[in-house]
C-alpha positions as CSV (number, residue, x, y, z in Angstrom):
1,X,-47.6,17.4,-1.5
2,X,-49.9,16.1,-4.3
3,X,-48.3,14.2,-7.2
4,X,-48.3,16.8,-10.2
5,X,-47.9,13.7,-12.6
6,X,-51.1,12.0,-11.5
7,X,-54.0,11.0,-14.1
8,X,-56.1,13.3,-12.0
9,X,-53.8,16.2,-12.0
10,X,-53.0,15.6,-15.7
11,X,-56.8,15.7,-16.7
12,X,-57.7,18.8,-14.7
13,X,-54.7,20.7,-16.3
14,X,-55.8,19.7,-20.0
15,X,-59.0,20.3,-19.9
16,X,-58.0,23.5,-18.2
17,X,-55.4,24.9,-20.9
18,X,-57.4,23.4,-23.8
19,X,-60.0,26.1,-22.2
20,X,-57.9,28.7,-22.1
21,X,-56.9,28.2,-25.8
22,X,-60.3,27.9,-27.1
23,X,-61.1,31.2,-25.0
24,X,-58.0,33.1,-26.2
25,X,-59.1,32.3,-30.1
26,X,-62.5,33.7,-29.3
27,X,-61.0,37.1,-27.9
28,X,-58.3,37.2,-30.5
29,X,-61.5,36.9,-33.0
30,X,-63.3,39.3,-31.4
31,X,-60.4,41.6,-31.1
32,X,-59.4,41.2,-35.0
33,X,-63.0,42.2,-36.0
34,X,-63.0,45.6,-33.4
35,X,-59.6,46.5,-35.0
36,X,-58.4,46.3,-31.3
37,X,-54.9,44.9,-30.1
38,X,-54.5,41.2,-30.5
39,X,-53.1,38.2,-29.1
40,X,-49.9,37.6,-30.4
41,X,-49.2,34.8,-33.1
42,X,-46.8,33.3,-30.6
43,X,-49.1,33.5,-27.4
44,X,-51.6,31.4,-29.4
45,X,-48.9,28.6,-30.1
46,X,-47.3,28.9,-26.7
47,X,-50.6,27.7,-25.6
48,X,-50.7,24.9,-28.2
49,X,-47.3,23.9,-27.1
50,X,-48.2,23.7,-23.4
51,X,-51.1,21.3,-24.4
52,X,-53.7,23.9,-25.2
53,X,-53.9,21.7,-29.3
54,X,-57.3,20.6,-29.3
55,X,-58.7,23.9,-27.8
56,X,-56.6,25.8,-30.4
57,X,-57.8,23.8,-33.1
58,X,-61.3,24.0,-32.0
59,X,-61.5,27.9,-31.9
60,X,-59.9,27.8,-35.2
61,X,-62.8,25.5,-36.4
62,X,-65.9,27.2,-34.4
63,X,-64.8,30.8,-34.7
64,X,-63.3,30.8,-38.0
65,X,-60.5,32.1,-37.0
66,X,-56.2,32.0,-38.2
67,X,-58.0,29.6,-40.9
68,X,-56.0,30.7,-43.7
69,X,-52.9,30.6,-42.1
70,X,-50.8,27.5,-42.9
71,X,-48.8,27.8,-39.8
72,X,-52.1,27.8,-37.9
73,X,-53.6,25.4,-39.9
74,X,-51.0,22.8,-40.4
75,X,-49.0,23.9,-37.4
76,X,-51.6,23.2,-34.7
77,X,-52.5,19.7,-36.1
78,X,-49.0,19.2,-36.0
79,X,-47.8,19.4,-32.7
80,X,-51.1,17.7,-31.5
81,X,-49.9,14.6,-33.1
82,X,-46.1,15.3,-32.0
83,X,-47.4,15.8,-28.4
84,X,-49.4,12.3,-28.9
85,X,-46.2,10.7,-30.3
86,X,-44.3,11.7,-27.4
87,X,-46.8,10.5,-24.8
88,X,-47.1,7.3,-26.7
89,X,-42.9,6.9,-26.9
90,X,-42.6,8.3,-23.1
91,X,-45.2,5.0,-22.0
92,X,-43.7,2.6,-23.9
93,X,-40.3,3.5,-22.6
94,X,-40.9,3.2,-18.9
95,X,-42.4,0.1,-19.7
């Protein structure tokens, strides 16, 4: 059974949901300027939460998009660095 907690499994999965989250604010983009259905607000953070930040922020960035939101704009920054806190705490802990 492969370690889930590796490097290697932890770099695959974050590049992978960063992915996902910078594909999701394309569509949601797409959709908002068809008039169609969108993503939900919460979908888009879920992803953020689950470590999808920098790919959130970056479709914000390159498709213009949830810009003008504050708790886009404000929020995603934020839990990048509270995700980066917690890494930092969690390694100096089991130290």
């Amino acid at each position: 059974m492969p370690n889930i907690f590796s490097l290697e499994f932890m770099s695959i999965y974050l590049v992978a949901i960063n992915l996902i989250s910078f594909i999701t604010m394309y569509i949601d983009k797409k959709k908002a300027k068809k008039g169609k259905w969108r993503i939900s607000e919460w979908t888009l953070f879920m992803l953020v939460i689950l470590g999808g930040g920098i790919g959130g922020i970056a479709g914000m960035k390159v498709f213009r998009h949830k810009t003008k939101k504050a708790k886009f704009y404000i929020g995603f920054p934020a839990i990048v660095i509270l995700q980066i806190a917690l890494v930092i705490w969690i390694i100096c802990i089991s130290r």
